[in-house]
N, CA, C and O atoms as a MOPAC input file, in Angstrom:
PM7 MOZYME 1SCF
protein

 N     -5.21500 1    10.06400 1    -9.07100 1
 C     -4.50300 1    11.14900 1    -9.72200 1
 C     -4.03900 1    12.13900 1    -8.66000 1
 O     -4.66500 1    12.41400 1    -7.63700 1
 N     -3.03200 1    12.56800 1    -8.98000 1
 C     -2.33300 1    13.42900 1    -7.72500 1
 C     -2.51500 1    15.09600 1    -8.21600 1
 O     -2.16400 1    15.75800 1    -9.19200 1
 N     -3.37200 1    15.38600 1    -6.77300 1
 C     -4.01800 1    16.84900 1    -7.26200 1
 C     -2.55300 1    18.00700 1    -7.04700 1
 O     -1.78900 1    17.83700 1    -6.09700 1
 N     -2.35200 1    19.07000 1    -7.99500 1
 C     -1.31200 1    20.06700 1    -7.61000 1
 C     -1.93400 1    21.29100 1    -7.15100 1
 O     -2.91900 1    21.87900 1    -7.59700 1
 N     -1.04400 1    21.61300 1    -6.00600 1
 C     -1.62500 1    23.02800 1    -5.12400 1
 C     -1.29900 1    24.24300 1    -6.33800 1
 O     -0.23700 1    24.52700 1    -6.89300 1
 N     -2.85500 1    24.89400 1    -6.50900 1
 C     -2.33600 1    25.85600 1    -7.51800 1
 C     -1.37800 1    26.86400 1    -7.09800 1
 O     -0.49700 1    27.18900 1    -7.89400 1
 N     -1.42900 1    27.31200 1    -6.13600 1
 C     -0.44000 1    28.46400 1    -5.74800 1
 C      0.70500 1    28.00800 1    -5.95400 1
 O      1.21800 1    28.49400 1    -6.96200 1
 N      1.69200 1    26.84000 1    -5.10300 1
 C      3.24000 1    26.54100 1    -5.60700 1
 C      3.08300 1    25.56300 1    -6.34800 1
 O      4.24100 1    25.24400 1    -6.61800 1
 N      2.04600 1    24.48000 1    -7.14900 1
 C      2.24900 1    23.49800 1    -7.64500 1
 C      3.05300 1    22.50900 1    -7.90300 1
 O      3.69300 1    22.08900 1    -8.86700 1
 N      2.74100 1    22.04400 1    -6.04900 1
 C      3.92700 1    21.24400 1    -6.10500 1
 C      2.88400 1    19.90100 1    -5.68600 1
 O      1.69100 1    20.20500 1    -5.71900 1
 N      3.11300 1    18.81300 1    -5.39200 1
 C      1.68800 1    17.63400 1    -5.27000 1
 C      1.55400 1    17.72300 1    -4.04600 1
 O      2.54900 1    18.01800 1    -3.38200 1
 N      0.33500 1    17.50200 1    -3.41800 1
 C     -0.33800 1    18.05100 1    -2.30100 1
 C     -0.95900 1    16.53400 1    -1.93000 1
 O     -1.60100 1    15.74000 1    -2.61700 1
 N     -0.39100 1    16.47600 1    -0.27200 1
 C     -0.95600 1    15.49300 1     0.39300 1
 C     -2.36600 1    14.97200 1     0.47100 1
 O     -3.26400 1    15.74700 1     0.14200 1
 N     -2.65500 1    13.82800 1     0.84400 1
 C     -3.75400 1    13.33900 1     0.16400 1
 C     -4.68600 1    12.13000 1     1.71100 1
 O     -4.26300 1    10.99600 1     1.93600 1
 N     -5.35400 1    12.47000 1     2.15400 1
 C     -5.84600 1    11.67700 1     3.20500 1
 C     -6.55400 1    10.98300 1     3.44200 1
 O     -7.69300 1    11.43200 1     3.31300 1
 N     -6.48100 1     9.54800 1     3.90900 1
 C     -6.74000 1     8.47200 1     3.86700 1
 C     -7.43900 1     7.89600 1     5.41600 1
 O     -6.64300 1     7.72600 1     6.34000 1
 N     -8.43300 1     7.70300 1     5.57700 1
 C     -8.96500 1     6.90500 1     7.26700 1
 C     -8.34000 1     7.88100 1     8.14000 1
 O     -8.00700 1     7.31000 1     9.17900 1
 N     -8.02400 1     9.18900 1     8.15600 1
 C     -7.72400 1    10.13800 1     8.80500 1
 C     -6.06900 1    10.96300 1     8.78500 1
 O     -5.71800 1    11.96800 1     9.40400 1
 N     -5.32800 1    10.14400 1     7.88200 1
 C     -3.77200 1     9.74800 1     7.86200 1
 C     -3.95700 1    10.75600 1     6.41400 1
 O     -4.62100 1    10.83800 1     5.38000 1
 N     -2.70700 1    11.52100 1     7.27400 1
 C     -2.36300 1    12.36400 1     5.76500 1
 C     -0.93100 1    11.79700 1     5.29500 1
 O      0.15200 1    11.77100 1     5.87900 1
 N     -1.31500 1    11.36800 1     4.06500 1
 C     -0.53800 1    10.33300 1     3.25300 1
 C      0.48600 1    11.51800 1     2.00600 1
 O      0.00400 1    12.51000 1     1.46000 1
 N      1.77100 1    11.07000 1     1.85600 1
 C      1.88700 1    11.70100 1     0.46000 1
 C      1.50100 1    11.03500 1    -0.70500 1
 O      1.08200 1     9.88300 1    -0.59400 1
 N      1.57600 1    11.61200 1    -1.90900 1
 C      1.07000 1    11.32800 1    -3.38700 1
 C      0.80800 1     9.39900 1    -3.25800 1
 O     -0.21600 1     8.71800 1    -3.30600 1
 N      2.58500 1     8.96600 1    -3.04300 1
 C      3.35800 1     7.77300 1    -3.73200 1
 C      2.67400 1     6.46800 1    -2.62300 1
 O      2.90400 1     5.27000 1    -2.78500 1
 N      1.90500 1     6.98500 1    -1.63100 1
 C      1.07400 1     6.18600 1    -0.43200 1
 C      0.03600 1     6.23000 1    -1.11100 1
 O     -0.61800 1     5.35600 1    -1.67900 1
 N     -0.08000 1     7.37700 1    -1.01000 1
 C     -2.13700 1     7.24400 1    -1.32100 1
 C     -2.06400 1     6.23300 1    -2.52100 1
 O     -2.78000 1     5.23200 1    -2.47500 1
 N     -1.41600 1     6.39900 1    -3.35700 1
 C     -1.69200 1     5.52000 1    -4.78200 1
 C     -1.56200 1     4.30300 1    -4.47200 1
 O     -2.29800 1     3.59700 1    -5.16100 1
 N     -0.81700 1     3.61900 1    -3.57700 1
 C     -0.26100 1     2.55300 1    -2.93700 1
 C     -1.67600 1     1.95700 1    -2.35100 1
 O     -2.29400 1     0.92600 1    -2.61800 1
 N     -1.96300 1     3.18800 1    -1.31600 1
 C     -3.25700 1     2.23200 1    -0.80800 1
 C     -4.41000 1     2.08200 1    -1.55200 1
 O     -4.93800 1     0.97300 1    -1.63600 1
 N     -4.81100 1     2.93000 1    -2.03400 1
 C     -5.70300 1     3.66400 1    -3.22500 1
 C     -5.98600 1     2.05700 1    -3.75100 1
 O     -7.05300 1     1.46000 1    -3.60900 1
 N     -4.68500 1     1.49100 1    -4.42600 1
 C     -4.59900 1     0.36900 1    -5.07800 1
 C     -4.79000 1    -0.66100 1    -4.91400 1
 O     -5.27600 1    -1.47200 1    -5.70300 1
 N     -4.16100 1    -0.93300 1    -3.01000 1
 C     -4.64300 1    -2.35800 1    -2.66700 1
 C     -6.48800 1    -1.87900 1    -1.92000 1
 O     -7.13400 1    -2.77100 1    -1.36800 1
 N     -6.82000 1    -1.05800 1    -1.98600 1
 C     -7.72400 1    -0.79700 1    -1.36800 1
 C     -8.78300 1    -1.31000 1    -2.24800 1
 O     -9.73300 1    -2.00600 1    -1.89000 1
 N     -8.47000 1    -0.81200 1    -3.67800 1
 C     -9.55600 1    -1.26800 1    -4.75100 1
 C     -9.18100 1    -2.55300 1    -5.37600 1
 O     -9.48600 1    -2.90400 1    -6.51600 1
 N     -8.56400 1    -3.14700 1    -4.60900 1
 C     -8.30200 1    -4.35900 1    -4.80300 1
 C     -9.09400 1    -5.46800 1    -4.14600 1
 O     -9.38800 1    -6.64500 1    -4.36000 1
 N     -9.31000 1    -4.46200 1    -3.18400 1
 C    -10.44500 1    -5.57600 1    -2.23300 1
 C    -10.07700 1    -7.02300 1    -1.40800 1
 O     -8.87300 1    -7.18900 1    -1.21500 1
 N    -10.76800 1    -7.82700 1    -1.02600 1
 C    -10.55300 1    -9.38100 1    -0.46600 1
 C     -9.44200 1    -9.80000 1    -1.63200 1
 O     -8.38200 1   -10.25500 1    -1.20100 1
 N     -9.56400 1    -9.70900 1    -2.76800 1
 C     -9.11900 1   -10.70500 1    -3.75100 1
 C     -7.75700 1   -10.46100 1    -3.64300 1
 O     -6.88200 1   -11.31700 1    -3.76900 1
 N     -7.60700 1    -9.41400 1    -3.43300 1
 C     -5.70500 1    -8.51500 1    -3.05900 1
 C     -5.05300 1    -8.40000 1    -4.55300 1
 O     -5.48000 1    -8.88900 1    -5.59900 1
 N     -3.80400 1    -7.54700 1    -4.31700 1
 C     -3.28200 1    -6.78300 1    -5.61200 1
 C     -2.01400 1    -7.71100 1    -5.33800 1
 O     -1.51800 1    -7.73800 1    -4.21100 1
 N     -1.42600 1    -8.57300 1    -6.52800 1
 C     -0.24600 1    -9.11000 1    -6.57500 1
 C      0.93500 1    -7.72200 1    -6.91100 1
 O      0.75100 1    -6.62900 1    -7.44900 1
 N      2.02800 1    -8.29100 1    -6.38600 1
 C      3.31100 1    -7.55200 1    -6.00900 1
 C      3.68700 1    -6.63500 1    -7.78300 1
 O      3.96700 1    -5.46800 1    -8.05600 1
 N      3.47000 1    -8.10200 1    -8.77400 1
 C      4.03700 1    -7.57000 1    -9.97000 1
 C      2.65400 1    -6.72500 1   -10.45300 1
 O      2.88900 1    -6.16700 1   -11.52500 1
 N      1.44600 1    -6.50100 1   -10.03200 1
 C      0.41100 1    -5.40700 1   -10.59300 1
 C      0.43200 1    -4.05300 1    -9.57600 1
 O     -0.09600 1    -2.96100 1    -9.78700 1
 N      1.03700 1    -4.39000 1    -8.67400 1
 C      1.60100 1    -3.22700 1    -7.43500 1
 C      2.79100 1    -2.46300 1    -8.24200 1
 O      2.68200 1    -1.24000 1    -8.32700 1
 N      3.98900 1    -3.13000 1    -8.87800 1
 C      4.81600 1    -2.59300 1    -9.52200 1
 C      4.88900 1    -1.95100 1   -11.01900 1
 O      5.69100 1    -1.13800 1   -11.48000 1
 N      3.68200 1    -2.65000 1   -11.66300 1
 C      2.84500 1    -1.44900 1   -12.90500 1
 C      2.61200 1    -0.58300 1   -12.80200 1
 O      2.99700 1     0.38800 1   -13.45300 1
 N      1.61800 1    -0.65100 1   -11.61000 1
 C      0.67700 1     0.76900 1   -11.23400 1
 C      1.34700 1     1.77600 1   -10.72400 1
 O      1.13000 1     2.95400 1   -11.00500 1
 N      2.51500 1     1.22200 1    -9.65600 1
 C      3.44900 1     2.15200 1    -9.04500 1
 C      4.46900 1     3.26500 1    -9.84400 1
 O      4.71500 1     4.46900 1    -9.77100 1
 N      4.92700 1     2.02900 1   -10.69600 1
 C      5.99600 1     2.12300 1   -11.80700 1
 C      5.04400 1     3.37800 1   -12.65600 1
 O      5.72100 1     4.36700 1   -12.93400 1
 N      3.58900 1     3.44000 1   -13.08300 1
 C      3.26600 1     4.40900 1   -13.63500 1
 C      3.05700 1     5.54200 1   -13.11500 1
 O      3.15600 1     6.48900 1   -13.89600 1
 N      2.79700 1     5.77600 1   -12.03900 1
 C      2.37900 1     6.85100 1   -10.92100 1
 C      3.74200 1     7.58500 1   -10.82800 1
 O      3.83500 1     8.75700 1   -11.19400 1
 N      5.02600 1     6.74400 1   -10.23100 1
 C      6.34300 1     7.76200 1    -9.76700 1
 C      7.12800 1     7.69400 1   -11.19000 1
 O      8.26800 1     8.15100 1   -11.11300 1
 N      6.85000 1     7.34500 1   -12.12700 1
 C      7.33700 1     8.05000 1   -14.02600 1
 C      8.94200 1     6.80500 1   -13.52000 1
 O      9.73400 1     6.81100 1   -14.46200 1
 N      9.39200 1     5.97800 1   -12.45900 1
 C     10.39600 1     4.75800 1   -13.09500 1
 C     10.31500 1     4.09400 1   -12.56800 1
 O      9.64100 1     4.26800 1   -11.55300 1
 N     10.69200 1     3.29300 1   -12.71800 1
 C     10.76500 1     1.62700 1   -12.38400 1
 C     11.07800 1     1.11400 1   -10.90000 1
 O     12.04900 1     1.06600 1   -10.14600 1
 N      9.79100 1     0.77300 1   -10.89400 1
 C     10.27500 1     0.10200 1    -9.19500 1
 C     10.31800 1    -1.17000 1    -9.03800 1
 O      9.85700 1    -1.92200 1    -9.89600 1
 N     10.89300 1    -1.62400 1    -7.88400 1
 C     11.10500 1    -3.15700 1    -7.80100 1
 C     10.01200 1    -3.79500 1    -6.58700 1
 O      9.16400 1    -3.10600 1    -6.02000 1
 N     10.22400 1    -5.13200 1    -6.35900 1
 C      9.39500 1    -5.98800 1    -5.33900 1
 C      9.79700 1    -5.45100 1    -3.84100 1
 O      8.90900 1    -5.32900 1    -2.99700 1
 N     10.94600 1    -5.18400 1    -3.58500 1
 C     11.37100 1    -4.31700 1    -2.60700 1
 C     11.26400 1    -3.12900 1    -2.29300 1
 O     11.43500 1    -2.63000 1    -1.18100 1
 N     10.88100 1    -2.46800 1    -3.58100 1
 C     10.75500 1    -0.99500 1    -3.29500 1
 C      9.04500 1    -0.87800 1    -2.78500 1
 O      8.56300 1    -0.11900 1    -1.94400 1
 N      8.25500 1    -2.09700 1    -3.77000 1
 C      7.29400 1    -2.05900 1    -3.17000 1
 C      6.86100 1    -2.70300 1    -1.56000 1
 O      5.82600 1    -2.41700 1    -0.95800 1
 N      7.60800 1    -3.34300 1    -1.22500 1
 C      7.43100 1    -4.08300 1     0.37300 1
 C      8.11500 1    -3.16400 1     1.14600 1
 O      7.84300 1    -3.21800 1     2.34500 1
 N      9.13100 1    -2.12500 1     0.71700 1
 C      9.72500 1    -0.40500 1     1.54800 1
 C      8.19800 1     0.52300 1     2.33300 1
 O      7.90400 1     0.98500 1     3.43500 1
 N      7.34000 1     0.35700 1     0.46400 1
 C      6.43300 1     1.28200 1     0.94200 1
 C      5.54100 1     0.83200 1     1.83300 1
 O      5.39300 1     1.40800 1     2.91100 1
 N      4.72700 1    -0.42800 1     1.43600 1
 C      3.98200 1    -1.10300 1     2.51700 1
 C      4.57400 1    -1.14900 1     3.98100 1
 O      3.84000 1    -1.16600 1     4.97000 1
 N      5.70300 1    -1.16500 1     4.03700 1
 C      5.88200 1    -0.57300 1     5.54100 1
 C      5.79600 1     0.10800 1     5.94700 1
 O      5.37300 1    -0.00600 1     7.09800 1
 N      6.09300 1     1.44500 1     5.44400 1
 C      6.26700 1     3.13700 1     5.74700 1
 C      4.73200 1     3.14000 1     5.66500 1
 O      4.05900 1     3.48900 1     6.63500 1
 N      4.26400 1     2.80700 1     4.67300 1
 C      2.62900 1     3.20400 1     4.82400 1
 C      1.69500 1     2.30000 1     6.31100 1
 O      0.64900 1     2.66900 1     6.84400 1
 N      2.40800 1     1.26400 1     6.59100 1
 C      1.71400 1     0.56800 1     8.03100 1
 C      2.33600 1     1.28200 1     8.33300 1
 O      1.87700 1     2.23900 1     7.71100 1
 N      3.79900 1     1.94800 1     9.31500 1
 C      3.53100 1     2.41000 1    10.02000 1
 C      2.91500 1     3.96900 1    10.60700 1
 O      2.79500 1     4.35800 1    11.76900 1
 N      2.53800 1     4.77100 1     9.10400 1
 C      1.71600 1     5.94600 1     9.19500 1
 C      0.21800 1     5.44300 1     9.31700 1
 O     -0.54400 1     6.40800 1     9.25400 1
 N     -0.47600 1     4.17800 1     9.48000 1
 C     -1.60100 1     3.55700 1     9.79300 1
 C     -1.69400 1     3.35400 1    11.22300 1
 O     -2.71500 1     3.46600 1    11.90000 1
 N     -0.62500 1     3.07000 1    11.58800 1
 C     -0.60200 1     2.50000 1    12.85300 1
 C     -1.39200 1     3.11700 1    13.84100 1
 O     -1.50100 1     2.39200 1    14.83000 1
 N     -2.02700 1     4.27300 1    13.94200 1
 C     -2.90800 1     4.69900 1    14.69400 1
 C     -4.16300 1     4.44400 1    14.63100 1
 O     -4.96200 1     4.65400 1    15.54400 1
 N     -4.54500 1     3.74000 1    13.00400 1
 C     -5.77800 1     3.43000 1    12.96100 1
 C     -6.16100 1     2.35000 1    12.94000 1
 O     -5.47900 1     1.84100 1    13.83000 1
 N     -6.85000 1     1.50500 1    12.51600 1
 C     -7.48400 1    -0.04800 1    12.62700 1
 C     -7.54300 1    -0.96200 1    11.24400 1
 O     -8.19200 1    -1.94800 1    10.89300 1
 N     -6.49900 1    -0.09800 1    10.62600 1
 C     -6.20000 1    -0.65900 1     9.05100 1
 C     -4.62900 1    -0.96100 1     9.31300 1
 O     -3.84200 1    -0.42200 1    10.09100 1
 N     -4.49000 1    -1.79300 1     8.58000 1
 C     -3.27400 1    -2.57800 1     8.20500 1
 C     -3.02000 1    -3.31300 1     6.62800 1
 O     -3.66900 1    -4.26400 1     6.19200 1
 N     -2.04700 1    -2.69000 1     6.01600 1
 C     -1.86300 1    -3.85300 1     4.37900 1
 C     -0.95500 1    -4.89700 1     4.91700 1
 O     -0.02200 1    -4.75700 1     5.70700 1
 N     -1.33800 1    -5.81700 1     4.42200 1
 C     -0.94200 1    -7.58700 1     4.94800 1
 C     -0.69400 1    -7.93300 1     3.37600 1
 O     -1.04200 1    -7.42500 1     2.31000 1
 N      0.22300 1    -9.25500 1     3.84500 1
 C      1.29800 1    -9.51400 1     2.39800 1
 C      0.27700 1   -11.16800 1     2.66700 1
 O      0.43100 1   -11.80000 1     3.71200 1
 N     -0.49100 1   -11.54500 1     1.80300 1
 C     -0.97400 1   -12.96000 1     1.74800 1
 C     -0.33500 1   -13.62100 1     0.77700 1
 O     -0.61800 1   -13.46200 1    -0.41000 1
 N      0.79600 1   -14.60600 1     1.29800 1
 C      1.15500 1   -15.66300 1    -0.00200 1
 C      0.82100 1   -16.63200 1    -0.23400 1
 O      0.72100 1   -17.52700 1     0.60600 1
 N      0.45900 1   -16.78600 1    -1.83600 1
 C     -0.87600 1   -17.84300 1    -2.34200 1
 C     -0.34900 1   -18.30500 1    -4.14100 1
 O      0.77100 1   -17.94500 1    -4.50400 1
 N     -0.83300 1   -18.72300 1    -4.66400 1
 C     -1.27400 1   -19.11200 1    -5.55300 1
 C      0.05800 1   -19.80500 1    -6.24700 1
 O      1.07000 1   -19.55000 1    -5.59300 1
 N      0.25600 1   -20.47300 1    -7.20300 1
 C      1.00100 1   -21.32800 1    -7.98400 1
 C      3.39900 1   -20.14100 1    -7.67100 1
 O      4.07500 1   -19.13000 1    -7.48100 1
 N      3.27300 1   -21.75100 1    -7.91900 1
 C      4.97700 1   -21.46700 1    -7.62200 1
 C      5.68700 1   -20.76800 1    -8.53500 1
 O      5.44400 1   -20.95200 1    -9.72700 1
 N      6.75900 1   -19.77800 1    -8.10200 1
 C      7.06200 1   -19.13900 1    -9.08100 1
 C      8.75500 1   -20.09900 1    -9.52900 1
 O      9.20700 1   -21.01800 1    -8.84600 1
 N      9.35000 1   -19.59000 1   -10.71200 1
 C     10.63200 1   -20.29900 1   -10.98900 1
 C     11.65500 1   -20.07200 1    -9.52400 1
 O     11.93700 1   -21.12100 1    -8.94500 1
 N     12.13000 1   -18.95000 1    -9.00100 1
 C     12.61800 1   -19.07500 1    -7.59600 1
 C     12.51700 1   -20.19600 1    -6.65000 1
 O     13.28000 1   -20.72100 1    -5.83800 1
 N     11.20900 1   -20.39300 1    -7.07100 1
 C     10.68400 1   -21.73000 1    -5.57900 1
 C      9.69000 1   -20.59400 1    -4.40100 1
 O      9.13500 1   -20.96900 1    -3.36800 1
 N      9.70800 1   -19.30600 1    -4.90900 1
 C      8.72500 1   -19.05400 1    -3.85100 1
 C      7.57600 1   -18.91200 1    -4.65800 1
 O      7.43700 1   -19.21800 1    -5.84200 1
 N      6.57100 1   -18.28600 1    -3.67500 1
 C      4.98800 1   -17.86100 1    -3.67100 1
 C      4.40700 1   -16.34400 1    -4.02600 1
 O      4.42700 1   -15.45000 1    -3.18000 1
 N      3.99400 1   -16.19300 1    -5.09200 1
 C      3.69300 1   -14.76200 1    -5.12000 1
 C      3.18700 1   -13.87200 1    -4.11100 1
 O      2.60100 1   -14.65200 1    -3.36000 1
 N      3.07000 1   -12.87500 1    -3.69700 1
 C      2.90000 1   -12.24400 1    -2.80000 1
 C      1.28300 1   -11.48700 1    -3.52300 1
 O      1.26300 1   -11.28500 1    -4.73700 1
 N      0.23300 1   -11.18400 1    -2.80500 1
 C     -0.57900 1   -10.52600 1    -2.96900 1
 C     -1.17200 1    -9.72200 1    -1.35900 1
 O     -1.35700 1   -10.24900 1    -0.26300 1
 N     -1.31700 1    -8.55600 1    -1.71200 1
 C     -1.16400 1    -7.52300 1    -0.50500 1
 C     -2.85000 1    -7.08500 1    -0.56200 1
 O     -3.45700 1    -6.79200 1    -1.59100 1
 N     -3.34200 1    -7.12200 1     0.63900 1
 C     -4.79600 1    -6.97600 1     1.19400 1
 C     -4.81400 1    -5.76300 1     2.30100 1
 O     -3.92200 1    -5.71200 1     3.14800 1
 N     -5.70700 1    -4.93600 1     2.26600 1
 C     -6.10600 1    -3.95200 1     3.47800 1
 C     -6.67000 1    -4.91600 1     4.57800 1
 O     -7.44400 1    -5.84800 1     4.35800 1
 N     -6.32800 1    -4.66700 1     5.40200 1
 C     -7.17100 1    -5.66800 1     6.68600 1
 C     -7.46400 1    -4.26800 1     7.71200 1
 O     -6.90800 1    -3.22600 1     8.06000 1
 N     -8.80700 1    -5.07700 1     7.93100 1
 C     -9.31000 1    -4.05900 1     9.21000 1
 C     -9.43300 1    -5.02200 1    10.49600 1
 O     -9.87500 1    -6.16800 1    10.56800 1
 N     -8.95900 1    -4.27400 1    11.37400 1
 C     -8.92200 1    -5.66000 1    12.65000 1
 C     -9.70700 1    -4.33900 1    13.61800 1
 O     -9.49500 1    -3.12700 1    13.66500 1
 N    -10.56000 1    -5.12300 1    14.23200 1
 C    -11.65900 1    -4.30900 1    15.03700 1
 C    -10.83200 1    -4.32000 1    16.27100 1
 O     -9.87400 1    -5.02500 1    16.58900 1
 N    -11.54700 1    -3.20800 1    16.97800 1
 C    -10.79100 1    -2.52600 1    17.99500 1
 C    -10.70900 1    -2.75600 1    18.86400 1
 O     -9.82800 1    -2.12900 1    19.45200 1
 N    -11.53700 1    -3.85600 1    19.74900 1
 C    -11.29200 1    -4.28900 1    20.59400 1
 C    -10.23100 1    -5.46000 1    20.57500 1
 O     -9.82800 1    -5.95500 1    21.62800 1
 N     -9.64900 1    -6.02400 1    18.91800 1
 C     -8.36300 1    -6.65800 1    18.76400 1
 C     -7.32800 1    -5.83600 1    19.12000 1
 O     -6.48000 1    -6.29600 1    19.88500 1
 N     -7.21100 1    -4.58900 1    18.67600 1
 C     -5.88800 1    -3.70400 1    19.05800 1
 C     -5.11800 1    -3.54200 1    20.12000 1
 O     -3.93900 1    -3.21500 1    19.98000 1
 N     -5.53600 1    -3.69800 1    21.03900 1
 C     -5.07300 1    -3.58700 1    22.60400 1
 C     -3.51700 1    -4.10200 1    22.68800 1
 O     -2.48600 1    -3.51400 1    23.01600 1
 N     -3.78700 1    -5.50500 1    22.23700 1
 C     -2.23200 1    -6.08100 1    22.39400 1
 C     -1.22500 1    -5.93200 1    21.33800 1
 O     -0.06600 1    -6.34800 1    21.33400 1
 N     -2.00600 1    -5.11400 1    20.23400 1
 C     -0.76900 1    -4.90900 1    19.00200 1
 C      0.11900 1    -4.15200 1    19.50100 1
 O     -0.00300 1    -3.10900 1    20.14400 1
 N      1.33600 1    -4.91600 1    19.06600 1
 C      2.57200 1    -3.84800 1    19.20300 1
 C      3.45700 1    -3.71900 1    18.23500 1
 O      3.87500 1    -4.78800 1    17.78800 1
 N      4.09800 1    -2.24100 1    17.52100 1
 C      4.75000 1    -1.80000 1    16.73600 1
 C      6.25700 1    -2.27700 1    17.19200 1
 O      7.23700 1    -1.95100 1    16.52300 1

């Protein structure tokens, strides 16, 4: 739930593994976060989203944010990763389900943005 600053009540940033996130992130990670190993598919990413910002978002709007939100991570040792898995969709592709990954720190060295 997105807390409002009583003085201008306007929605007030929200911080995450040290990363000050706005509202439409935090809910984002919030989501795949409590999603755990098992990961949050794209079309339960676009419910939850779709209810949080009051319209309709798409599979793109959600793979926009997962970027913008890695790269406000990028300083830390978290990353959301897109795992594609489970039964075929009519397109011919693979649903997408999105996972928090923590990659320990002595992996980081050679990541590059």
């Amino acid at each position: 739930m997105t807390r409002i600053c009583p003085h201008c009540h306007l929605p007030m940033k929200e911080l995450r593994f040290g990363v000050v996130l706005p509202p439409m992130k935090a809910a984002l990670f919030d989501a795949v976060k409590a999603a755990g190993e098992i990961g949050v598919s794209t079309t339960e990413l676009i419910t939850t989203m779709t209810e949080h910002a009051g319209r309709r978002l798409d599979a793109q709007t959600i793979k926009a944010h997962v970027f913008q939100l890695n790269e406000l991570l990028a300083g830390t040792n978290y990353q959301i990763r897109s795992e594609r898995r489970g039964g075929e969709r009519p397109n011919g592709g693979r649903p997408a389900f999105w996972v928090l990954e923590h990659t320990p720190i002595s992996k980081l060295r050679g990541r590059h943005w």
